[in-house]
C-alpha positions in Angstrom: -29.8 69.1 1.0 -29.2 65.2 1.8 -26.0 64.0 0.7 -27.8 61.0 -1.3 -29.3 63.9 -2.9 -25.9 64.8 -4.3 -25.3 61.0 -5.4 -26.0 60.4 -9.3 -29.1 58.0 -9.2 -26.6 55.7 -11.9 -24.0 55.7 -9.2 -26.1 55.0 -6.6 -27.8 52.3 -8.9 -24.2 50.7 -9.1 -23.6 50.5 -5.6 -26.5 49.2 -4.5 -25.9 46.3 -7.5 -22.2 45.5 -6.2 -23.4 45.2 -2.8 -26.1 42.9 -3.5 -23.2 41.0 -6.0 -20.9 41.2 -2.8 -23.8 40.2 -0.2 -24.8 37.1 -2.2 -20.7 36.4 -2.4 -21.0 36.0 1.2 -24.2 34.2 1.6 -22.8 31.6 -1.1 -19.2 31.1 0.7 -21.2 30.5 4.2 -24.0 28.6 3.1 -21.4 26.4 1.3 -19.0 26.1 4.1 -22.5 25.1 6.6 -23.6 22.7 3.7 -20.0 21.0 3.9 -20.2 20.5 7.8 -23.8 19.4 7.9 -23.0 17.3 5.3 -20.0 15.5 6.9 -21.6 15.2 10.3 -24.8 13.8 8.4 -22.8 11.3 6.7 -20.6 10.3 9.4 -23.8 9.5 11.5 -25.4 7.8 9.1 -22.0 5.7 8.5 -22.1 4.1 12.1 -25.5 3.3 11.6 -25.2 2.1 8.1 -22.6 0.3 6.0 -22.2 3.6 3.5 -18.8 3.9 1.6 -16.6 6.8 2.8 -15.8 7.1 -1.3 -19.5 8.0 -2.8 -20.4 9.8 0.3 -17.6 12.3 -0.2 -17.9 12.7 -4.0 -21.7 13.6 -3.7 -21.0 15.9 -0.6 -18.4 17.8 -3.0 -21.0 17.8 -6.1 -23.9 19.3 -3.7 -21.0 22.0 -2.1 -20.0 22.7 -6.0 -23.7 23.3 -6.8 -24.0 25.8 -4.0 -21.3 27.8 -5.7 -22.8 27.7 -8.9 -26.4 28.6 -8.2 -24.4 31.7 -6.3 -22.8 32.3 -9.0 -25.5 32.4 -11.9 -27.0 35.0 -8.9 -24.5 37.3 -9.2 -24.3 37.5 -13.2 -27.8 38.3 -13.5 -28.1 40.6 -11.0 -25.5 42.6 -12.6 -27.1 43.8 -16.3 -24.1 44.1 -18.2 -23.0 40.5 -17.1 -26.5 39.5 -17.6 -26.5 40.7 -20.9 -23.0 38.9 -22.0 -24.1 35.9 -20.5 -27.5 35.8 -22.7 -24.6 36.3 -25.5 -23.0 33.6 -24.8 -25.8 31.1 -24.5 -26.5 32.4 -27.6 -23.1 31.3 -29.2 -23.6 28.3 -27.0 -21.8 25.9 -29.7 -18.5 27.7 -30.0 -18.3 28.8 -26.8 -18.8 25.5 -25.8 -15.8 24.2 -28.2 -13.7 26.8 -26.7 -14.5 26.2 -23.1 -14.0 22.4 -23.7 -10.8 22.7 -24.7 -9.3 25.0 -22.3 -10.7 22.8 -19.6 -10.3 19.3 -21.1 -7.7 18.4 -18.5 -10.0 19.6 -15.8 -13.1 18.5 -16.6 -11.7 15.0 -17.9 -10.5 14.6 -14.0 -14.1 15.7 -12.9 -15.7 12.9 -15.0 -13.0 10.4 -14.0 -13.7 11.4 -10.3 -17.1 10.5 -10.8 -16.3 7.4 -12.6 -14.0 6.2 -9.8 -16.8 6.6 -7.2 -19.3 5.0 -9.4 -17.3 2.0 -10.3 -15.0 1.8 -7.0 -11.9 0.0 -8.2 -10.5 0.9 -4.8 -12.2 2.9 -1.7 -10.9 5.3 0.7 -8.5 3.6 2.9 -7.9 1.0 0.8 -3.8 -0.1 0.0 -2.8 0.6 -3.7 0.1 0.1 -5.9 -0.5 2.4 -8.5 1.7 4.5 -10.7 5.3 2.8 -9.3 4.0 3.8 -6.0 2.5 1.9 -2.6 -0.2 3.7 0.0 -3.0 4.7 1.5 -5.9 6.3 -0.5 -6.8 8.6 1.8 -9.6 10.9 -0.3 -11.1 11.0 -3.8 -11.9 14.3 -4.7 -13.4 15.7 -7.9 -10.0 16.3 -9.4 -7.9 14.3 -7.4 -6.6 11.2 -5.8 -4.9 11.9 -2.6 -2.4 8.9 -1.3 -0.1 8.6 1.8 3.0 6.4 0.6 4.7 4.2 3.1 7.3 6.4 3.5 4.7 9.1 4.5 4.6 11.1 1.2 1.5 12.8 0.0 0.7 12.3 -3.3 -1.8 14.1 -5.6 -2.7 12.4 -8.6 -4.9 13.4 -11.1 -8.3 11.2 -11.8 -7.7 11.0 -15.6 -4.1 9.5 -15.3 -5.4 7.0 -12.7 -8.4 6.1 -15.3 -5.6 4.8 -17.3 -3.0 3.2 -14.7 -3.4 -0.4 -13.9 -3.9 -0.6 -10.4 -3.3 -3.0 -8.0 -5.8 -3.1 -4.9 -4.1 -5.0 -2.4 -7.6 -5.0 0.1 -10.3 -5.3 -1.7 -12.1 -8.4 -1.7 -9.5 -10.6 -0.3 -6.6 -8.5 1.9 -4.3 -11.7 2.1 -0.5 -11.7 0.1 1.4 -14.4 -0.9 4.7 -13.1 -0.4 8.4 -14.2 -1.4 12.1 -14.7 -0.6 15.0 -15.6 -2.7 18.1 -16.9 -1.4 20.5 -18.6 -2.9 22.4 -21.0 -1.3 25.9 -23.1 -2.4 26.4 -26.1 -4.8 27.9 -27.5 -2.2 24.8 -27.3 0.6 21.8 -29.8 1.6 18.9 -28.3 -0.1 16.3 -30.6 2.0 18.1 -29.1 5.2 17.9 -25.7 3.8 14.4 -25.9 2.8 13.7 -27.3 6.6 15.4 -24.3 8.5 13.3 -21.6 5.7 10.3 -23.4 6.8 11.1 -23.6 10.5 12.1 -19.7 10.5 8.5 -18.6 8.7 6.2 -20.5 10.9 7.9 -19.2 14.1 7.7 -15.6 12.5 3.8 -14.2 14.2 3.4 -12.4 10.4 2.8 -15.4 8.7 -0.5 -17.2 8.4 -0.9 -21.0 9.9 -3.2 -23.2 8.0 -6.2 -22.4 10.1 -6.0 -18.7 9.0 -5.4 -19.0 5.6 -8.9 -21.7 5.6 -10.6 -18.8 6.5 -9.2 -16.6 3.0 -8.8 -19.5 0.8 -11.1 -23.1 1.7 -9.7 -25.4 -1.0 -6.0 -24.5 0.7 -4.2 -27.8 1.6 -2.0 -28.6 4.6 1.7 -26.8 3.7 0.5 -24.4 1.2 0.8 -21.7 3.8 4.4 -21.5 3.6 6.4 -23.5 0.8 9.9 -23.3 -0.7 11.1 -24.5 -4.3 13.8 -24.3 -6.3 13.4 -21.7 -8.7 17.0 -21.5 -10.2 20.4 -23.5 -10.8 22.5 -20.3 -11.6 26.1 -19.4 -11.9 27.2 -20.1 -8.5 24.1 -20.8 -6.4 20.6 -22.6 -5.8 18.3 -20.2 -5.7 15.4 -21.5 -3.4 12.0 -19.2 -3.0 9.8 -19.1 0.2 6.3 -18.4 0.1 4.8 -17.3 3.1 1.4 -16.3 3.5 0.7 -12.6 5.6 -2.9 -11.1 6.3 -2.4 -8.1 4.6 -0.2 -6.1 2.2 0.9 -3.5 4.8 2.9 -5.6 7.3 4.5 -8.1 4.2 7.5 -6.0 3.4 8.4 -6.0 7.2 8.0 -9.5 7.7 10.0 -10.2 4.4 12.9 -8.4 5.8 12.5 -9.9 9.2 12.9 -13.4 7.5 16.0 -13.1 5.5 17.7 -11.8 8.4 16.3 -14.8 10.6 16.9 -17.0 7.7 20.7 -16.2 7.4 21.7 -16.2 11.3 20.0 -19.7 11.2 21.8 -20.8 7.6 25.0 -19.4 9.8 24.1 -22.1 12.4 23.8 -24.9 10.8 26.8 -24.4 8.3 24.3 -23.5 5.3 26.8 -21.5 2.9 25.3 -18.2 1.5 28.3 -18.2 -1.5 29.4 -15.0 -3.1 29.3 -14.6 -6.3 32.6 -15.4 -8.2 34.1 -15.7 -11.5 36.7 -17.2 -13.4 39.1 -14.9 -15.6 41.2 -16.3 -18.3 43.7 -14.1 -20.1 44.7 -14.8 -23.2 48.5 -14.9 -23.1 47.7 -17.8 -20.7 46.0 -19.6 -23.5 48.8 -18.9 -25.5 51.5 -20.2 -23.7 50.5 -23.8 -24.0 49.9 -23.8 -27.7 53.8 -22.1 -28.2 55.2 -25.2 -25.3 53.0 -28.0 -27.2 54.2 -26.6 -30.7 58.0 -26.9 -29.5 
């Protein structure tokens, strides 16, 4: 006697259904996975021949890779009756399963639709330098759930497309990449503010950071002669003049840098020239000592 003889025809009715289930599991995870690479290589060619944003390209490579799952998926569950069968059920109840499945998901699909959102509209692209959420970096991918950025201090952060639907974002490279960047120092009651302003100036257009008049013509054409770096007087305060440079950079990413690079240039050069950086002090007047003369004048 054969031994599939001896096999119930049910049993062997089962196996052969989970193996087909497990075979079209397979198929699904490769043909995804080759859909992904051929994908990726398509668009990257395509990219050097064509100006195609790195940010649509990659949602629509992660919708099609997504589909692939599904379509396996909905394969499996009706090959397999009893699935088939609950599934029919639940198309049936379509309107409360579909209340139900919205709200254990909300958070999840409300990142999918924001993903898609975000590539649509493209308030910032892949690369591009963002302040968003008290944090500065790199977006380095926009995925359907996600936005991945690499923070200046080389942190990787993950956050969700439905908070950043909500944040207000600064793009600092869209458009027009240039900053207007400042520095505050005070200097002493006592100092020359026109020979203060002189040596700020001196030290910002030596610094190679900061723009000269012909680059910043080529952000900003109605720009006049000095507005690339400038220094007021913001503030009289307690004990100092506060004067603020502005300096303009090419981009966001090397500002800080050349900020810092400035104040210490700034105060070696105040050093110099005898321009007084004051500390801050008070007077303190105890009351006894107001005292004391009212008792003496009363006598």
């Amino acid at each position: 006697m054969a031994i599939t003889d001896q096999i119930p025809s049910w049993l062997s009715w089962d196996i052969a259904v989970i193996s087909f289930a497990f075979l079209i599991l397979i198929l699904t995870f490769l043909v995804a996975k080759l859909t992904d690479r051929l994908l990726k290589a398509y668009f990257v060619l395509a990219s050097s021949k064509m100006n195609i944003d790195e940010t649509t390209y990659g949602l629509v490579r992660r919708i099609i890779v997504a589909m692939v799952y599904f379509t396996g998926f909905l394969m499996i569950v009706f090959s397999i009756p009893s699935l088939r069968d609950l599934s029919i059920a639940l198309f049936a109840g379509a309107g409360f399963a579909g209340i139900v499945i919205g709200m254990a998901a909300q958070n999840t699909l409300s990142n999918i639709i924001a993903g898609i959102a975000l590539a649509t509209f493209r308030p910032f692209r892949v690369g591009d330098l963002l302040t968003i959420h008290g944090e500065y970096g790199r977006v380095t991918d926009i995925t359907l759930g996600y936005t991945k950025i690499r923070t200046w201090d080389n942190r990787r952060l993950n956050i969700p497309n439905h908070i950043i639907s909500d944040e207000a974002i600064i793009n600092w490279s869209i458009d027009d990449p240039s900053v207007n960047w400042t520095i505050v120092i005070g200097i002493s009651y006592d100092s020359d503010i026109d020979l203060a302003r002189r040596l700020m100036i001196a030290e910002a257009r030596k610094h190679p950071e900061v723009m000269s008049y012909e680059d910043l013509l080529k952000y900003k054409s109605d720009a006049k002669p000095g507005d690339e770096v400038s220094v007021l007087v913001t503030e009289l305060a307690d004990f100092s003049v506060n004067l603020k440079l502005y300096v303009w950079v090419h981009d966001r990413s090397v500002a800080f840098d050349t900020g810092c690079e400035l104040k210490e240039a700034i105060k070696k050069r105040f050093d110099a020239e005898g321009v007084e950086i004051p500390f801050p002090y008070r007077t303190i007047v105890y009351k006894k000592d107001l005292e004391e003369p009212e008792r003496e004048s009363a006598l």
